[in-house]
C-alpha positions as CSV (number, residue, x, y, z in Angstrom):
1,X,28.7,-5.4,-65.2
2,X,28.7,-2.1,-62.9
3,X,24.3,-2.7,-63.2
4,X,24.5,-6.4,-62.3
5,X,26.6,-5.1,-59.2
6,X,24.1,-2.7,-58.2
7,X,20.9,-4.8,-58.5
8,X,23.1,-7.8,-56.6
9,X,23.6,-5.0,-53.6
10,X,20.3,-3.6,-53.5
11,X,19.7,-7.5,-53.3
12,X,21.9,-8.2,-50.7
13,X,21.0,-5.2,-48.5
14,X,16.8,-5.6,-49.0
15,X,17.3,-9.8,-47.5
16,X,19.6,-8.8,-44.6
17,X,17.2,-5.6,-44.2
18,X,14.4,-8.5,-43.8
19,X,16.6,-10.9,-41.7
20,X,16.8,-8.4,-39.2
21,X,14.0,-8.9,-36.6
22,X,11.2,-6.1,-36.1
23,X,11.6,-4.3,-32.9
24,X,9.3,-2.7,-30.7
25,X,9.9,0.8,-29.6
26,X,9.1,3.0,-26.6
27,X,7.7,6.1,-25.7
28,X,6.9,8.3,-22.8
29,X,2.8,8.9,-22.2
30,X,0.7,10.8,-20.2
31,X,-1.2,8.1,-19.2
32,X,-4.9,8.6,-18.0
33,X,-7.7,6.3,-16.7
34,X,-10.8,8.0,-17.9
35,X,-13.3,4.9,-16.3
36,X,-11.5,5.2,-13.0
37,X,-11.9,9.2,-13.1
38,X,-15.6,8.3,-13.8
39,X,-15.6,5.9,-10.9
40,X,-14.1,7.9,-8.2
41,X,-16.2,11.1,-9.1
42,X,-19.5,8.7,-8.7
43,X,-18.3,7.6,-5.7
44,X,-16.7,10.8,-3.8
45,X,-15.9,13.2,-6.5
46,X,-12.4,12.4,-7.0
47,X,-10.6,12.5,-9.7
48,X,-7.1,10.2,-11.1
49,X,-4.0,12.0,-11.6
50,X,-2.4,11.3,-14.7
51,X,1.4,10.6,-14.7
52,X,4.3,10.1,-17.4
53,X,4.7,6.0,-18.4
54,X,6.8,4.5,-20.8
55,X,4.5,2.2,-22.7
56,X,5.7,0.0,-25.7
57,X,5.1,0.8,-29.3
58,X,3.7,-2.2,-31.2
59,X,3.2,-0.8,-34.8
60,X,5.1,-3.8,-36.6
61,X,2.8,-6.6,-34.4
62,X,-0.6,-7.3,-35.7
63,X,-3.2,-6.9,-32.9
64,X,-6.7,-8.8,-31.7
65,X,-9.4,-6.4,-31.4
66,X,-12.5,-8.2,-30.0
67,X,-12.9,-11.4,-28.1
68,X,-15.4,-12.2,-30.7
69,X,-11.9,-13.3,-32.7
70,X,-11.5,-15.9,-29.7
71,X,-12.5,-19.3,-28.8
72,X,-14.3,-19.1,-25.6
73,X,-16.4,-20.7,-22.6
74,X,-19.3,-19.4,-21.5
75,X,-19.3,-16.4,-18.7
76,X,-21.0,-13.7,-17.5
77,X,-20.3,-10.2,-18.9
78,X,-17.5,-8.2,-17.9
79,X,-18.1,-6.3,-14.5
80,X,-16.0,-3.2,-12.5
81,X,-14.8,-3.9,-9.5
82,X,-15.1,-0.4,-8.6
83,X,-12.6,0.7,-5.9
84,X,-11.9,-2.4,-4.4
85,X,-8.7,-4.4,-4.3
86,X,-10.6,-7.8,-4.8
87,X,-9.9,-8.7,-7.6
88,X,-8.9,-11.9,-6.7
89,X,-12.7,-12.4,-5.9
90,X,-13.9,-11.2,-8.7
91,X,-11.9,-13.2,-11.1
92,X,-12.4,-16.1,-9.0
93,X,-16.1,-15.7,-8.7
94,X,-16.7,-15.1,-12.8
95,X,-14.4,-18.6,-12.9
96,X,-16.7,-20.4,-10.7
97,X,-19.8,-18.6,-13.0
98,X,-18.5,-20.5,-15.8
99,X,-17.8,-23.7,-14.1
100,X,-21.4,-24.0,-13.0
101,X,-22.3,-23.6,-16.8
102,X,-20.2,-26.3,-17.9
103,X,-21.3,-28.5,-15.4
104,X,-25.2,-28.1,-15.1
105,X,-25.9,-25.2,-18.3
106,X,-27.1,-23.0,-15.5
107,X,-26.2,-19.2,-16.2
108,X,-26.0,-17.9,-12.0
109,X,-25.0,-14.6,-11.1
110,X,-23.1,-15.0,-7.9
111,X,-22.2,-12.9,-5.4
112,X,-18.5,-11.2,-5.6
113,X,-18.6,-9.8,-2.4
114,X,-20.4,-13.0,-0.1
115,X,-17.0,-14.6,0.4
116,X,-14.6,-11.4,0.2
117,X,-16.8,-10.8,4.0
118,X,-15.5,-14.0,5.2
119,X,-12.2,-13.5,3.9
120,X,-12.3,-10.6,6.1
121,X,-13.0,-11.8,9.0
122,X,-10.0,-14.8,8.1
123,X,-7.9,-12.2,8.1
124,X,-8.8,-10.5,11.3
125,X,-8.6,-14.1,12.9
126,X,-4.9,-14.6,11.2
127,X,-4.0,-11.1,12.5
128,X,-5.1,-11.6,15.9
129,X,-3.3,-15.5,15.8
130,X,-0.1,-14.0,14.7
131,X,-0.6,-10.5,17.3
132,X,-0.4,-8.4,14.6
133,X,2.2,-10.2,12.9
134,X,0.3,-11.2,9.5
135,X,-0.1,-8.9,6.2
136,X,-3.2,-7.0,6.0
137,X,-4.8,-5.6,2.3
138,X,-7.8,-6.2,0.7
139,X,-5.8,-8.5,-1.6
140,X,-5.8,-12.2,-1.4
141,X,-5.6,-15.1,-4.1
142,X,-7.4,-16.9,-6.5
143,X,-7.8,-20.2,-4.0
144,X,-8.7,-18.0,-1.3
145,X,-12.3,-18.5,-2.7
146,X,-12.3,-22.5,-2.6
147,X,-11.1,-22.1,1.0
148,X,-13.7,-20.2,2.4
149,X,-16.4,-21.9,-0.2
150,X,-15.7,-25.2,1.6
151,X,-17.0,-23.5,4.9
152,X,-19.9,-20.9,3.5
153,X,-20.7,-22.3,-0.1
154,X,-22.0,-19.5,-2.6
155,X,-24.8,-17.2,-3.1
156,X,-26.1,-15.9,-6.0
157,X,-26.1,-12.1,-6.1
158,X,-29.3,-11.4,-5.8
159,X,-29.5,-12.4,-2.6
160,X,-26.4,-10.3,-1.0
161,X,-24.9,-7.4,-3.1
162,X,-22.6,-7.0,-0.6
163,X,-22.9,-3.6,-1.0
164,X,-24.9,-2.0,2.2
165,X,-24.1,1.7,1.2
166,X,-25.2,1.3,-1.8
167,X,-22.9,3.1,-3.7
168,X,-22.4,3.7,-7.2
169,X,-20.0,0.9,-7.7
170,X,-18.2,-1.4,-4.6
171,X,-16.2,0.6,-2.3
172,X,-14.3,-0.5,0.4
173,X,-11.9,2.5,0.8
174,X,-13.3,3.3,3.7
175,X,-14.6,-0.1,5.3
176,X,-11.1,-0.8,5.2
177,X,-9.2,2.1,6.5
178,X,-11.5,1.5,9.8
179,X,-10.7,-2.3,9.4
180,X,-7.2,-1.8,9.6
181,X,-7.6,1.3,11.9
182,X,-9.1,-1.1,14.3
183,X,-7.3,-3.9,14.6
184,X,-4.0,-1.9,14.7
185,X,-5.8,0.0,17.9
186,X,-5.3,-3.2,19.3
187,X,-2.2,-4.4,18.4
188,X,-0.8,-1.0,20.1
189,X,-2.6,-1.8,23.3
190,X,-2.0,-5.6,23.1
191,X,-5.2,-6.5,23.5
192,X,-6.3,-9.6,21.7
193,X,-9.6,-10.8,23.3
194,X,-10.6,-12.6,20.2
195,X,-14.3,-12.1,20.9
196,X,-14.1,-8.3,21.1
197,X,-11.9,-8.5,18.3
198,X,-14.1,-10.5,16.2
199,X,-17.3,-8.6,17.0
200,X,-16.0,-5.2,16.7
201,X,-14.6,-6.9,12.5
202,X,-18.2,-7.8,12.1
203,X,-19.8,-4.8,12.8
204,X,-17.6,-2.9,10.4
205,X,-18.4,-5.6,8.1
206,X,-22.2,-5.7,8.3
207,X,-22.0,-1.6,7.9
208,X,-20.5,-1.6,4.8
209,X,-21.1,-4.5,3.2
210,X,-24.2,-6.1,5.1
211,X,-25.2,-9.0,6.7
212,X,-25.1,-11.9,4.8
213,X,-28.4,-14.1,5.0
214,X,-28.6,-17.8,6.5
215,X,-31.2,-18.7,3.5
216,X,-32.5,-17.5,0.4
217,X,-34.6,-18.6,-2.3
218,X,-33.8,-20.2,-5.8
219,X,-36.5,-21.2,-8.0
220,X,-39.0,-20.9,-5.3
221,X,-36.8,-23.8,-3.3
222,X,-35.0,-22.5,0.0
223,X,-31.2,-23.3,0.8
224,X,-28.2,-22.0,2.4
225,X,-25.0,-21.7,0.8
226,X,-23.5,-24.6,1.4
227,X,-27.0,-26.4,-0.1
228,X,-27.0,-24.3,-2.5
229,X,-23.2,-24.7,-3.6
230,X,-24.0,-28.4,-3.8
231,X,-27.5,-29.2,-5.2
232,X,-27.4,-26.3,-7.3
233,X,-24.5,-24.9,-9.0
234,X,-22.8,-28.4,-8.4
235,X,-19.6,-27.5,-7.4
236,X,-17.4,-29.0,-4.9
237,X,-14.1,-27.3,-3.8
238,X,-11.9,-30.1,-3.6
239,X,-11.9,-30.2,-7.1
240,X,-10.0,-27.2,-7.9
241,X,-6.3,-27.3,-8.0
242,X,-3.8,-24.1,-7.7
243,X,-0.8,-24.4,-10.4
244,X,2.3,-21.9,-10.0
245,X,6.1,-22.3,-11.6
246,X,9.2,-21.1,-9.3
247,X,12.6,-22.0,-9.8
248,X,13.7,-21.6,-6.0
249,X,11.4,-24.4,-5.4
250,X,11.6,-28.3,-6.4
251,X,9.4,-28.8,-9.3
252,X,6.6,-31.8,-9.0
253,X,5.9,-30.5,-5.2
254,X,3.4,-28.4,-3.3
255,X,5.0,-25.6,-2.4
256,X,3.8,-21.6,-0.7
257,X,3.0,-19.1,-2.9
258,X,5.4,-16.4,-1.4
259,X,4.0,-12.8,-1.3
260,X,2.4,-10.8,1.1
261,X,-0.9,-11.7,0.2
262,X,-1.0,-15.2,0.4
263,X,-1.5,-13.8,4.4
264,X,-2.1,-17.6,5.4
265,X,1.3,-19.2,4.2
266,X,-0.6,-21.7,1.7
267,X,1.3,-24.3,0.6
268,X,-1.5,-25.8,-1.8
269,X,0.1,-24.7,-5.0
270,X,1.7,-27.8,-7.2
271,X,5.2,-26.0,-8.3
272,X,5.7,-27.3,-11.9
273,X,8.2,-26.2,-15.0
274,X,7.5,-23.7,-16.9
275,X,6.7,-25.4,-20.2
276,X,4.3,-27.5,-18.4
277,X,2.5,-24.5,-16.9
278,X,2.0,-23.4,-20.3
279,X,1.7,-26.5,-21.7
280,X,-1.4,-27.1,-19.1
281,X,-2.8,-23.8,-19.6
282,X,-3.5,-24.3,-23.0
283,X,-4.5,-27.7,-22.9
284,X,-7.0,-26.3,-20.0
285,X,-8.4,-23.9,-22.5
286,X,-8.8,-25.8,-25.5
287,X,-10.8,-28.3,-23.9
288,X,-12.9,-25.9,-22.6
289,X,-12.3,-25.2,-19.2
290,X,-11.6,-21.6,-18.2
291,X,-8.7,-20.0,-15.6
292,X,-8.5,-17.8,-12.9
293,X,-4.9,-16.1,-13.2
294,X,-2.5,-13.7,-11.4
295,X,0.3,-12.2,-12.1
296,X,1.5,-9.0,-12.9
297,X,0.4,-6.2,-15.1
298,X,3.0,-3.5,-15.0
299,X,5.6,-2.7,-17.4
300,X,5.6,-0.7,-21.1
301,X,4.0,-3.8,-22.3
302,X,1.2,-3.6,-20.8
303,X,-1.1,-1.3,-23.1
304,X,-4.0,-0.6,-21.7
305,X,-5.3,1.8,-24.9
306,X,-5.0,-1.4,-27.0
307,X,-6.3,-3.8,-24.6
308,X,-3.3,-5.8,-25.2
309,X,-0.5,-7.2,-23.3
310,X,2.8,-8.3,-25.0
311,X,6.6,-8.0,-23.8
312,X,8.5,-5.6,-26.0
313,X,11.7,-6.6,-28.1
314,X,13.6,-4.3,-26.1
315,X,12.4,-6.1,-22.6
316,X,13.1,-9.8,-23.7
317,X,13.3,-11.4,-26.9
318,X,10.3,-13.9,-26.9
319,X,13.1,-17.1,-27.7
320,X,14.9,-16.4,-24.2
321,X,11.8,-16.4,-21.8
322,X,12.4,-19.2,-19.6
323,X,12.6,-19.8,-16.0
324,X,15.5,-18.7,-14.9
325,X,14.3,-14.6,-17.3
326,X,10.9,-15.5,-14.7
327,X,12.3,-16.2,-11.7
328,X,14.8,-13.1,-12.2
329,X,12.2,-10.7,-12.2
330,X,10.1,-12.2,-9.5
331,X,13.3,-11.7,-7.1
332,X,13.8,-8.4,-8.2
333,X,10.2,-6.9,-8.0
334,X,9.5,-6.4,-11.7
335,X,7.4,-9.1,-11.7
336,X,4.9,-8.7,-8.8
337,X,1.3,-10.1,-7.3
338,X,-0.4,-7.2,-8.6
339,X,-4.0,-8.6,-10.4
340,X,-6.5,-11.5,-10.7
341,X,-8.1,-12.1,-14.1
342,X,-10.4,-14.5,-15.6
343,X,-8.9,-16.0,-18.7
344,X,-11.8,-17.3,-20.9
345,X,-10.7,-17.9,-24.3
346,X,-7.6,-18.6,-27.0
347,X,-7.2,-18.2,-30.6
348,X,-3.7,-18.8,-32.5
349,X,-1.7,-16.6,-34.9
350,X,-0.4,-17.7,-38.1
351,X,3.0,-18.2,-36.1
352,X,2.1,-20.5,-33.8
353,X,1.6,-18.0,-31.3
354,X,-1.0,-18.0,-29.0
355,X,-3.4,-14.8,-28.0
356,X,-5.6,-15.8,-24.4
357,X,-8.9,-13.8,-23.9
358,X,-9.0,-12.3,-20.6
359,X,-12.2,-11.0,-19.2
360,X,-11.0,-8.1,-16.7
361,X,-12.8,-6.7,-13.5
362,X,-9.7,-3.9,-13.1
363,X,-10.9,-0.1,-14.4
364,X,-7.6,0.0,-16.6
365,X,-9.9,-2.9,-19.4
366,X,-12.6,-0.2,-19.8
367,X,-10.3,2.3,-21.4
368,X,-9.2,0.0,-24.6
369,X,-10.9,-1.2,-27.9
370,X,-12.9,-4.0,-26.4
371,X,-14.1,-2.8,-23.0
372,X,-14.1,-5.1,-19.8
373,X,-11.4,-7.3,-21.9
374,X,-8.3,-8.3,-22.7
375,X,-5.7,-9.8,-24.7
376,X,-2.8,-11.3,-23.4
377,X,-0.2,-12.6,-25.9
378,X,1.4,-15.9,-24.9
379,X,4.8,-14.3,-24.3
380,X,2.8,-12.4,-21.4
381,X,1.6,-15.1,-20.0
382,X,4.6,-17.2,-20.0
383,X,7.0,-14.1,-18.4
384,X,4.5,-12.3,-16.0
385,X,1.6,-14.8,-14.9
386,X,2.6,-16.1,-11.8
387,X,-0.1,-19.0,-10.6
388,X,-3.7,-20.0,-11.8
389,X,-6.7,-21.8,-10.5
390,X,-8.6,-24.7,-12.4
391,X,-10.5,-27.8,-12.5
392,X,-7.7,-30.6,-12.0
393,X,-9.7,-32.3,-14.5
394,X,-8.0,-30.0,-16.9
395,X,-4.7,-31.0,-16.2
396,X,-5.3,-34.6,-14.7
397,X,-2.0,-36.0,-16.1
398,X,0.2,-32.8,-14.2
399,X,-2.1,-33.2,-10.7
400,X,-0.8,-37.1,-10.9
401,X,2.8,-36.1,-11.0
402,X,2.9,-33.8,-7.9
403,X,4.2,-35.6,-5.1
């Protein structure tokens, strides 16, 4: 009897041992990024300070390792955005890479850097309508790109690196310091001739990043951009729509995206729930349409060393993300605007859990397993990703609900 007691308590104690979820744990790193030491000593000899994090410990989850485990579309191959803050462009530009290939099978290698110039110069024009009034970073968003594409097309790479200096990698540390140095000169002297303005923008422009050409050759054929954007890579603007999901505004409505770098107030982004932002990202990807995404990647589960990105146990339990664990950290700053990416590709766990495929411009992707990507875990996705760009093709049935 005493041995049928023992066995039926080892029992007892082994099943509420495995009822018991697995928890992540945590850890303070000295956390390093080697590829951005190696970019800023190419560029000026400069080195990154490391610093102390706390980063997640995943040792119970199993991890992806390659995006050759993923379902994906087509794209170009991962590329640094060296020290830059346009991400936003770079994401945005691989995006509209990929929808040229689904549309015509054509592989072009466009130019990050054509439109970031006019971006440029929108905000210089914003900044001299508001006198000095309007937010000014290299940052901007992922429908910045249709915006300006409407009025300069695209250009394939070859015909404007935007990249005048011709440094090691793209550089606009100091283009912008005199950027912002100059039009703050004339905010102080309130002095907004728009034509002196404008022409003093472009010649900062031009130094660093070059003149952008009227024409260029393709296939022995001459076109401009905007001939080029339409005969060629077959992409018309219109056709992208901008997806975001915010509690403090009225769902099935357009709505602004409201942080500092959405500089020009736009109020093109369809405000859904958050199931059906997910629900439409995944029916995006799995019928083969890729995303450009932003959102935020701080936080201990961010883990650059793996190339994953996951929220810890100890953050959130995955069952109780929802809108209103979302919009929290939106309003409090945890969740931030921070990065642009290109999200390419899926693949499901056993679980039902989803893993997206994320091809990365930022210097932290070149540090992990799979350089120049990463994988984002669903719960990610769902907690930190704040709006995406995509084909309303992709999510037809969501664009006819918006009012």
């Amino acid at each position: 009897m005493k041995q049928t007691i023992i066995i039926l308590g080892l029992f007892l104690f082994a099943q509420a041992a495995q009822a018991q979820p697995l928890r992540d744990a945590a850890e303070y790193i000295d956390y390093n990024n080697p590829f951005y030491s190696s970019v800023l000593k190419a560029l000026d000899g400069g080195t990154y300070k490391t610093r102390k994090v706390l980063k997640a410990i995943p040792n119970h989850r199993t991890l992806p390792t390659s995006h050759k485990e993923f379902t994906t579309v087509w794209c170009e191959a991962p590329i640094s955005q060296g020290r830059t803050g346009t991400c936003w462009s770079f994401s945005t530009t691989s995006f509209y890479e990929a929808e040229i290939f689904r549309k015509t099978k054509k592989e072009i290698d466009l130019s990050e850097i054509y439109l970031v110039y006019y971006e440029y110069l929108a905000k210089a024009e914003e900044y001299i309508k508001t006198k000095g009034k309007s937010h000014l970073g290299e940052g901007s968003e992922t429908n910045a790109l249709a915006r300006q594409m409407k009025k300069h097309g695209l250009m394939p790479l070859y015909a404007y690196s935007g990249n005048a200096k011709n440094t090691p990698y793209p550089d606009h540390k100091k283009l912008f310091a005199e950027f912002e140095a100059f039009l703050k000169e004339h905010k102080k002297r309130n002095a907004w001739d728009k034509d002196v303005i404008m022409a003093g923008v472009k010649a900062i422009l031009d130094t660093y990043l070059g003149t952008p050409p009227r024409t260029f050759y393709y296939n022995r054929k001459a076109y401009d951009p905007i001939t080029f954007m339409r005969d060629v890579a077959k992409i018309n603007p219109e056709e992208y729509v901008n997806v975001m999901s915010l509690k403090q505004y009225p769902y099935w409505t357009h709505a602004e995206w409201p942080v500092p770098d959405n500089y020009w107030h736009s109020k093109d982004y369809m405000n859904v729930p958050l199931d059906d932002f997910m629900a439409g990202l995944k029916k995006a990807v799995k019928a083969g349409y890729s995303v450009s995404i932003g959102g935020d990647v701080s936080g201990p589960g961010y883990l650059p060393a793996q190339s994953v990105a996951i929220v810890p146990t100890f953050d959130i339990p995955s069952e109780y993300i929802d809108e209103d664990a979302r919009q929290m950290r939106f309003d409090n700053g945890s969740t931030g605007d921070d990065h642009a990416i290109h999200l390419i590709g899926y693949k499901e766990d056993a679980d039902g859990k989803w893993w997206f495929l994320i091809k990365d411009s930022g210097s932290s992707s070149r540090n992990g397993v799979d350089p120049g990507y990463f994988f984002f875990h669903e719960d990610y996705v769902k907690l930190k990703m704040m709006t995406y760009t995509v084909h309303q093709n992709a999510i037809l049935d969501m664009v006819n609900r918006v009012k």
